[in-house]
C-alpha positions as CSV (number, residue, x, y, z in Angstrom):
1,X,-41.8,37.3,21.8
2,X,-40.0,37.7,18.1
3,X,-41.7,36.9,14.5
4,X,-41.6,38.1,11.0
5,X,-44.0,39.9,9.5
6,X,-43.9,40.9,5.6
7,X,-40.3,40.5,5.6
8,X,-39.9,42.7,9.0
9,X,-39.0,41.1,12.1
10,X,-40.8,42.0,15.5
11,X,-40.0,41.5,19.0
12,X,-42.5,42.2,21.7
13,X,-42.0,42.3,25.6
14,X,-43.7,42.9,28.6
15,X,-42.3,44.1,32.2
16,X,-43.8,44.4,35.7
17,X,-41.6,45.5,38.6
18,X,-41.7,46.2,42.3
19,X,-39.8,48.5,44.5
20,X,-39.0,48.9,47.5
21,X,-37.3,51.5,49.7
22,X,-36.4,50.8,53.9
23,X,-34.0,52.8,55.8
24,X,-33.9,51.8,59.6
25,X,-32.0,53.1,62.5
26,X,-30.7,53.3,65.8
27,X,-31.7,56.4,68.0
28,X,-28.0,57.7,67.8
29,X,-28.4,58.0,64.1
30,X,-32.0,59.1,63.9
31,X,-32.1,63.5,62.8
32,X,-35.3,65.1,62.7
33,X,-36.5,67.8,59.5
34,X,-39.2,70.1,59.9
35,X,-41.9,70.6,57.5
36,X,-39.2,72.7,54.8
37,X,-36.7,70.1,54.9
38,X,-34.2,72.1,57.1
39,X,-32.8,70.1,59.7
40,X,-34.0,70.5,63.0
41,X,-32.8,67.7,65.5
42,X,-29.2,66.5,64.6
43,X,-28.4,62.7,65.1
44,X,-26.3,62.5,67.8
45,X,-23.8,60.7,65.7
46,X,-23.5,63.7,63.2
47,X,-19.8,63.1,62.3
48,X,-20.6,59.2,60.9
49,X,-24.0,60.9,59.2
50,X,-27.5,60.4,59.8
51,X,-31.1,60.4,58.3
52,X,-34.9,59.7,59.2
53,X,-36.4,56.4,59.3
54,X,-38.3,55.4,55.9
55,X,-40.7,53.1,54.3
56,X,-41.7,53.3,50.6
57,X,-42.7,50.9,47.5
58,X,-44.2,51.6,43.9
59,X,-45.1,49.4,41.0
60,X,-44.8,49.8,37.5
61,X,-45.3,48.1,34.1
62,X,-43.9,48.5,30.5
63,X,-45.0,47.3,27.1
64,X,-42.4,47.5,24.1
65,X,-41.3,46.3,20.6
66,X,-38.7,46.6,18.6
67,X,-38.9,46.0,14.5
68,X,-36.1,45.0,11.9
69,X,-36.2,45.5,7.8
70,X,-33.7,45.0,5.3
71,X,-34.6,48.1,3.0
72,X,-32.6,47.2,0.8
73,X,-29.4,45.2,0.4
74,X,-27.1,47.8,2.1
75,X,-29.6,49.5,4.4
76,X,-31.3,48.1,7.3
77,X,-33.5,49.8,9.4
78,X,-34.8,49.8,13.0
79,X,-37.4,51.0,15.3
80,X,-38.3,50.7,18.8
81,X,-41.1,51.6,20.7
82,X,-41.6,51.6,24.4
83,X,-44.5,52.6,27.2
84,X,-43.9,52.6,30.7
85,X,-46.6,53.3,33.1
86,X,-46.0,54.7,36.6
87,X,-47.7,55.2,39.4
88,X,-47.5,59.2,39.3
89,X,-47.0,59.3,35.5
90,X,-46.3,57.4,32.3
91,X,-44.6,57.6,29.4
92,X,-43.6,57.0,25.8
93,X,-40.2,56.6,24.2
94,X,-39.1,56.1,20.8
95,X,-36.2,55.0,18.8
96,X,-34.6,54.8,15.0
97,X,-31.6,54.2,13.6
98,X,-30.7,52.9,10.3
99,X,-27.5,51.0,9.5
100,X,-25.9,51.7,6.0
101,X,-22.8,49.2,4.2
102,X,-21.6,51.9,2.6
103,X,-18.6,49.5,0.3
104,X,-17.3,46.5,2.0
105,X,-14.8,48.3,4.4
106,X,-17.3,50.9,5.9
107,X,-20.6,51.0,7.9
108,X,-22.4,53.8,8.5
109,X,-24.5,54.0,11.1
110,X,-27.5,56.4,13.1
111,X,-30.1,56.7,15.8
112,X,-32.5,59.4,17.2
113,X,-34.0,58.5,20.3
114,X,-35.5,59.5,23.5
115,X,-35.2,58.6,27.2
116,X,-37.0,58.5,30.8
117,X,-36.0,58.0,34.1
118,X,-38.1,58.7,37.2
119,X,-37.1,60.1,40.5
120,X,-35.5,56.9,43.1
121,X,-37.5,56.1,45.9
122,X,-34.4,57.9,47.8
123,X,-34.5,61.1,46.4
124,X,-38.5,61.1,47.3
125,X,-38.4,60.0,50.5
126,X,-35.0,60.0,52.4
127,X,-33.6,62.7,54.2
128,X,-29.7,62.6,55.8
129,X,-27.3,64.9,57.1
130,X,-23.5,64.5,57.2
131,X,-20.4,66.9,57.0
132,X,-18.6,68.8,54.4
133,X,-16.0,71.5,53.4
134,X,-17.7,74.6,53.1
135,X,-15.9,78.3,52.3
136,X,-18.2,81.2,53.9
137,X,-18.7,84.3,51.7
138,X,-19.9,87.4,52.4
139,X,-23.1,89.1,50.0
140,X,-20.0,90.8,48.4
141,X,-18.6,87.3,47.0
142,X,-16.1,87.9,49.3
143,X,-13.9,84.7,51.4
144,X,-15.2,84.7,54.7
145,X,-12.3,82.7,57.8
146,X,-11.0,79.7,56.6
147,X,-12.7,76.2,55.0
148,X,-14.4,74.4,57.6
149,X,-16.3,71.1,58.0
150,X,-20.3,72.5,57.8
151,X,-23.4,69.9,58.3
152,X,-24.9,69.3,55.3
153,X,-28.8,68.0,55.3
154,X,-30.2,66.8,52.3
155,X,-33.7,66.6,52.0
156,X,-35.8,64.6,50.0
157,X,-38.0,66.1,47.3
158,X,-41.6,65.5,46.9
159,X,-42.3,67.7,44.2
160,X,-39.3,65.8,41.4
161,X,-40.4,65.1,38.0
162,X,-39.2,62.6,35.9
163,X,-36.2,63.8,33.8
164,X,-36.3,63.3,30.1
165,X,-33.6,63.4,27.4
166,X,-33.2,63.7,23.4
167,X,-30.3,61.2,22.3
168,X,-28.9,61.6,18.9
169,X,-26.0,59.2,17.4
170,X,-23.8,59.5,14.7
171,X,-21.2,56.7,14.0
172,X,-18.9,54.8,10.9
173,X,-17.4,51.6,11.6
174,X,-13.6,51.3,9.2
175,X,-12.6,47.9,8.6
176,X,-9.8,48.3,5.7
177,X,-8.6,44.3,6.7
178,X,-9.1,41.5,8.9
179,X,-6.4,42.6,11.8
180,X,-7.8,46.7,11.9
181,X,-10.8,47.9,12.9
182,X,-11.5,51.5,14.1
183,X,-15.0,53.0,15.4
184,X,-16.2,56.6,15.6
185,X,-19.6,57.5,17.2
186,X,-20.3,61.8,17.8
187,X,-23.3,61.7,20.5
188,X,-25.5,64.4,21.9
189,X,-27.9,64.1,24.3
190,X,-29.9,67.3,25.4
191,X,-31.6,66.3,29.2
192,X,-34.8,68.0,30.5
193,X,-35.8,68.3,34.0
194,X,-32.3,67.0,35.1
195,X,-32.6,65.4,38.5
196,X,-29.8,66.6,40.8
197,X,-28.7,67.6,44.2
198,X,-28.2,70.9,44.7
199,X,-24.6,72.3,45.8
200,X,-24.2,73.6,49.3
201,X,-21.0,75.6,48.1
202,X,-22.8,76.9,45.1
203,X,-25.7,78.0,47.8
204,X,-23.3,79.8,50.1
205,X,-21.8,81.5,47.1
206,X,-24.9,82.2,45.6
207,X,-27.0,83.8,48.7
208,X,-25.0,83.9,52.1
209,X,-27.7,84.9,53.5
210,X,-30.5,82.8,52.4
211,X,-33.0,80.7,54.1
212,X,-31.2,77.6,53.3
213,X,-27.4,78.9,54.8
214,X,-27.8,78.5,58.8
215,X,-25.5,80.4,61.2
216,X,-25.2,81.2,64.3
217,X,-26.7,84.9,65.8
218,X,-22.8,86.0,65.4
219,X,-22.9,85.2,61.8
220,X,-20.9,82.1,62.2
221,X,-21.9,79.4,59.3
222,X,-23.2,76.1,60.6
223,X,-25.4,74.5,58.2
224,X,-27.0,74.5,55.0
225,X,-30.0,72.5,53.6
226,X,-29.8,71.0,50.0
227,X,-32.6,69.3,48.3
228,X,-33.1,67.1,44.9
229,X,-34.7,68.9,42.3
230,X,-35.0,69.2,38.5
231,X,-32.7,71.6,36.7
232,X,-34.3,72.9,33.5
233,X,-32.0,71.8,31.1
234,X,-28.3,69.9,30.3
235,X,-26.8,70.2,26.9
236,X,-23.6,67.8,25.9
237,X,-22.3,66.1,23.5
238,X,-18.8,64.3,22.4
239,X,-17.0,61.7,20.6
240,X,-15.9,58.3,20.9
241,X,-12.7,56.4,19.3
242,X,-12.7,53.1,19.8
243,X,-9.5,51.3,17.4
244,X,-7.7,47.6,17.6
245,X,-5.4,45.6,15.3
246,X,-4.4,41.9,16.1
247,X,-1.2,40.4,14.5
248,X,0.3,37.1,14.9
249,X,4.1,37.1,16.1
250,X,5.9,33.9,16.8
251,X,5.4,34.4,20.9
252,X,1.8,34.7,19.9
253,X,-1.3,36.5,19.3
254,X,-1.0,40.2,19.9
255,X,-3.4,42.6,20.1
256,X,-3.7,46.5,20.5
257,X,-6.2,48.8,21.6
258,X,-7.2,52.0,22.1
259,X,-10.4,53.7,23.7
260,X,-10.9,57.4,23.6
261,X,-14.0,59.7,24.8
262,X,-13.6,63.1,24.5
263,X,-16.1,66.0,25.8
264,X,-16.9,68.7,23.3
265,X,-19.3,70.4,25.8
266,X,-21.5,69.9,28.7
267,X,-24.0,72.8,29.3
268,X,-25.9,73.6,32.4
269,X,-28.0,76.8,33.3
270,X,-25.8,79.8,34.2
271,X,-26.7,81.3,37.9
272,X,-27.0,84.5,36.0
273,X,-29.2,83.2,32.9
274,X,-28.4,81.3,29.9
275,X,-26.2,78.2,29.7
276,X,-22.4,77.7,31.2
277,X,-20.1,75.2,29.7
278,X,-18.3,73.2,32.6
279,X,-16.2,70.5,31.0
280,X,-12.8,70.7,32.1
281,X,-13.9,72.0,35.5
282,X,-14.0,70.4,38.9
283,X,-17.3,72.0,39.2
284,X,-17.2,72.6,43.4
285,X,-19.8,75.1,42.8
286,X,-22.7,73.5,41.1
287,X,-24.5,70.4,40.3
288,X,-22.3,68.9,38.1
289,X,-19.3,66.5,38.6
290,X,-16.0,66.7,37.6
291,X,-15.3,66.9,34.0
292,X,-11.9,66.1,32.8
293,X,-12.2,66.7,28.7
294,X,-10.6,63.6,27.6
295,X,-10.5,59.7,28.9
296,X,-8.2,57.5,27.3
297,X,-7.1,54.2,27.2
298,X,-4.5,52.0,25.8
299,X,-3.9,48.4,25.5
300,X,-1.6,45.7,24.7
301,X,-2.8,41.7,25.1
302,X,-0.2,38.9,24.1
303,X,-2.2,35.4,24.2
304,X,-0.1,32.6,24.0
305,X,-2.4,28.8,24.1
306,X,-3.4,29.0,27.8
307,X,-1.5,32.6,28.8
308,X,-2.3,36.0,28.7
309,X,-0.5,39.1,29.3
310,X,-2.0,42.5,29.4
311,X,-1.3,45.8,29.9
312,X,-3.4,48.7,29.7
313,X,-2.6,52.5,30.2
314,X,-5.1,54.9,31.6
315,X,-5.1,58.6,31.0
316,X,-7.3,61.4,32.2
317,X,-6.8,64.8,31.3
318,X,-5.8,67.6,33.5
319,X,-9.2,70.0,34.4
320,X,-8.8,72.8,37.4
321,X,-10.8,74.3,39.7
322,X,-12.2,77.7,40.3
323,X,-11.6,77.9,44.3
324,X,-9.3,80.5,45.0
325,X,-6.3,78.7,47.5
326,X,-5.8,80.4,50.8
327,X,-2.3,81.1,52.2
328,X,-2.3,77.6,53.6
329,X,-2.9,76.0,50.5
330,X,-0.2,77.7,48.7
331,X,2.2,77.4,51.3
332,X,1.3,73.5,50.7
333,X,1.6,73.7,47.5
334,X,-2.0,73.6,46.7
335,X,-3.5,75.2,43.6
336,X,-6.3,75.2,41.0
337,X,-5.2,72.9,38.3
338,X,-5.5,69.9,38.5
339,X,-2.7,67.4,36.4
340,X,-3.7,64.5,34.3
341,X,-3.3,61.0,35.5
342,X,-2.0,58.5,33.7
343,X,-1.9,55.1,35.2
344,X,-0.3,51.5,34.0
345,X,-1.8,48.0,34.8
346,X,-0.6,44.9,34.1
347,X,-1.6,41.5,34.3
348,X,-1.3,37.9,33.5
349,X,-4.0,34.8,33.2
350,X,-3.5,31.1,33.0
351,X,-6.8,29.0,31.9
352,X,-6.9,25.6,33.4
353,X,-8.7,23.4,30.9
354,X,-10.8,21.4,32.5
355,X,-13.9,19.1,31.0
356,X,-16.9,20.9,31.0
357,X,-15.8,24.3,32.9
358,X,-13.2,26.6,32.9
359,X,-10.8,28.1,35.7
360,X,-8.8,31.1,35.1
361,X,-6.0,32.2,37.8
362,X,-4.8,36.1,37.3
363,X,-2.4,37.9,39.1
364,X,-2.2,41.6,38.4
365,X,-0.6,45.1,39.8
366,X,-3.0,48.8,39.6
367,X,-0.7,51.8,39.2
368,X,2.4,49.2,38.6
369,X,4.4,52.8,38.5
370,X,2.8,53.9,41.9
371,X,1.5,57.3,40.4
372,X,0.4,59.8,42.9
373,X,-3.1,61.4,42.5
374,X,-3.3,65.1,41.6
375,X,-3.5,67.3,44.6
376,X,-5.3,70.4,44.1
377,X,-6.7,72.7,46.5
378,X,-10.4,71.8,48.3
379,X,-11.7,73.6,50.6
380,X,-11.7,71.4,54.0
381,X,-12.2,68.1,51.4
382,X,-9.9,66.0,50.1
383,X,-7.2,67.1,48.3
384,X,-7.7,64.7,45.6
385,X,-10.6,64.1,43.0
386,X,-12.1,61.2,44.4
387,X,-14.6,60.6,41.9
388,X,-11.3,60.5,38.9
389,X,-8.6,59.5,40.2
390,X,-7.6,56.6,42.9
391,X,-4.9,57.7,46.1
392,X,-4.1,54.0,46.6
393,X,-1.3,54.1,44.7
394,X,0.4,50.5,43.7
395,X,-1.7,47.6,44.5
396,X,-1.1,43.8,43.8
397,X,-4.1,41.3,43.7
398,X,-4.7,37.5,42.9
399,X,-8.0,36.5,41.2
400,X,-9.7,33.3,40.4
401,X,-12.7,32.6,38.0
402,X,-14.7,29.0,37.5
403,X,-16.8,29.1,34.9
404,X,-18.9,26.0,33.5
């Protein structure tokens, strides 16, 4: 609902959702957890994975408004408002931000807000085992054998808060003419009660010998039992560049781009006390996940009446890891660093005009140069970052959109 009161305009809303959460299986895939969450009966299918059987659902409803006034004719400001009632808690978020036409070619522009998001119906309730490379250490810190594949079981979490976060935004929008634009936004968000999974690597590392690290009466390691929970705190913050200038040539309408998002830090509590910075680290040994420093993009568009080409180039930065190599790696050629990737699409659209719709044929090539994917050394895991970069390699595919 939207209206306008003394010159400020309001929006109102209200939400009601329902969740719900099933997992069923066959007996093959069925493990069984005692009452600590360490696994206790394996599926018999351990190398496909495996889990308990679920059932689970929870309700919840949220109120919220949002309000608009033009302090003045350069400044405009905004707040928001939002409650959200759960079933095991509730909650209330606020935002503002202010928007400021500096002269006619700049905009300033703020906001301070905060955030919520309650533990899934997953984390909570499901419980599944699979396989992963695991280095043994000794209560020395010392490499123990070789990487092997270890079952992993991750139980669910009873006991998980809702995590919370402080967001903070500072930005300037440049517009100097009608063909350049260029956008900068710093952001910090400081998180509370993160919700994570713990590392099985980091646990080995951490306490060989712990309650958590099963092995066998000669020692041998076999298992080890991770479980959701809430880290105390995460720290990071960054800066975005976003930039484009269109000209007309006489083949067209050509336009270029850039994107660029850079991490100045991402904090997370040191094993040891305090905070640990991990950006630029493939981060094997905790909760976090990989963290190249810097994403970027570029991009070229000629549109021509019905045709578009388009290419775009796609750069991550090089990070490294901090697991030492064993022989084998090194005689493979394996290391810690970890190279950037930079990768080239292209592609080209024709839009069939049509009366009262729209079909658009494409036809593009991924990784046009067929770029290999960094290979760094793993453990007993890929030899790859598969949650950066793609192994694929060159790939062609054919696409068609109706729209009316």
């Amino acid at each position: 609902m939207t209206g306008m009161v003394n010159d400020v305009e309001v929006a109102t809303g209200f939400q009601w959702r329902k969740e719900h959460h099933d997992v069923a299986r066959n007996d093959d895939s069925i493990a069984g957890f005692d009452a600590n969450g360490n696994l206790s009966e394996p599926a018999d299918l351990i190398f496909l994975g495996g889990g308990i059987e679920t059932t689970a659902s929870r309700a919840a409803y949220a109120v919220f408004a949002e309000a608009a006034k033009q302090a003045s004719e350069k400044v405009e400001l905004r707040g928001a408002v939002r409650y959200e009632s759960l079933e095991s808690d509730s909650t209330l978020n606020p935002k503002v931000s202010i928007r400021m036409q500096a002269n006619d070619n700049l905009v300033l522009r703020g906001s301070v807000s905060t955030s919520f998001r309650e533990p899934s119906l997953s984390q909570l309730n499901q419980s599944s085992v699979g396989l992963q490379g695991i280095q043994d250490f000794d209560t020395s810190g010392n490499p123990v054998g070789q990487p092997s594949f270890i079952r992993i079981a991750q139980a669910y979490s009873t006991d998980l808060i809702p995590e919370e976060s402080t967001n903070m935004n500072l930005g300037a929008i440049w517009t100097p003419n009608d063909q350049l634009s260029v956008k900068f936004d710093y952001w910090s968000i400081d998180y509370r009660d993160v919700i994570t999974i713990e590392s099985a690597q980091g646990k080995v590392i951490a306490d060989p010998e712990g309650p958590d690290v099963v092995r066998l009466v000669d020692g041998t390691l076999i298992g080890v039992t991770t479980r959701y929970k809430n880290a105390s705190a995460v720290e990071t913050d960054g800066y975005d560049i976003e930039a484009s200038y269109i000209f007309d040539t006489g083949l067209g309408l050509v336009s270029l781009g850039m994107n660029r998002t850079h991490m100045l830090s991402y904090e997370i509590p040191a094993s040891g006390g305090g905070m640990k910075d991990v950006v630029g680290l493939f981060n094997q040994d905790n909760f976090a996940r990989s963290l190249p420093e810097t994403k970027t993009v570029l991009s070229a568009t000629l549109t021509n009446g019905n045709h578009s080409m388009a290419a775009f180039y796609r750069m991550i930065s090089d990070y490294e890891t901090t697991a030492i190599p064993n022989a084998m790696a090194v005689s493979m050629g394996l290391g810690q660093d970890i190279d950037e990737f930079n990768v080239l699409d292209l592609k080209y659209s024709y839009s069939f005009d049509m009366d009262n719709s729209n079909l658009k044929l494409s036809v593009g090539v991924k990784n046009a140069t067929d770029e290999e994917a960094p290979r760094f050394y793993d453990a007993a895991n890929f030899a790859y970052d598969p949650r950066q970069h793609d192994p694929r390699g060159r790939s062609v595919y054919v696409g068609l959109k109706y729209s009316m």
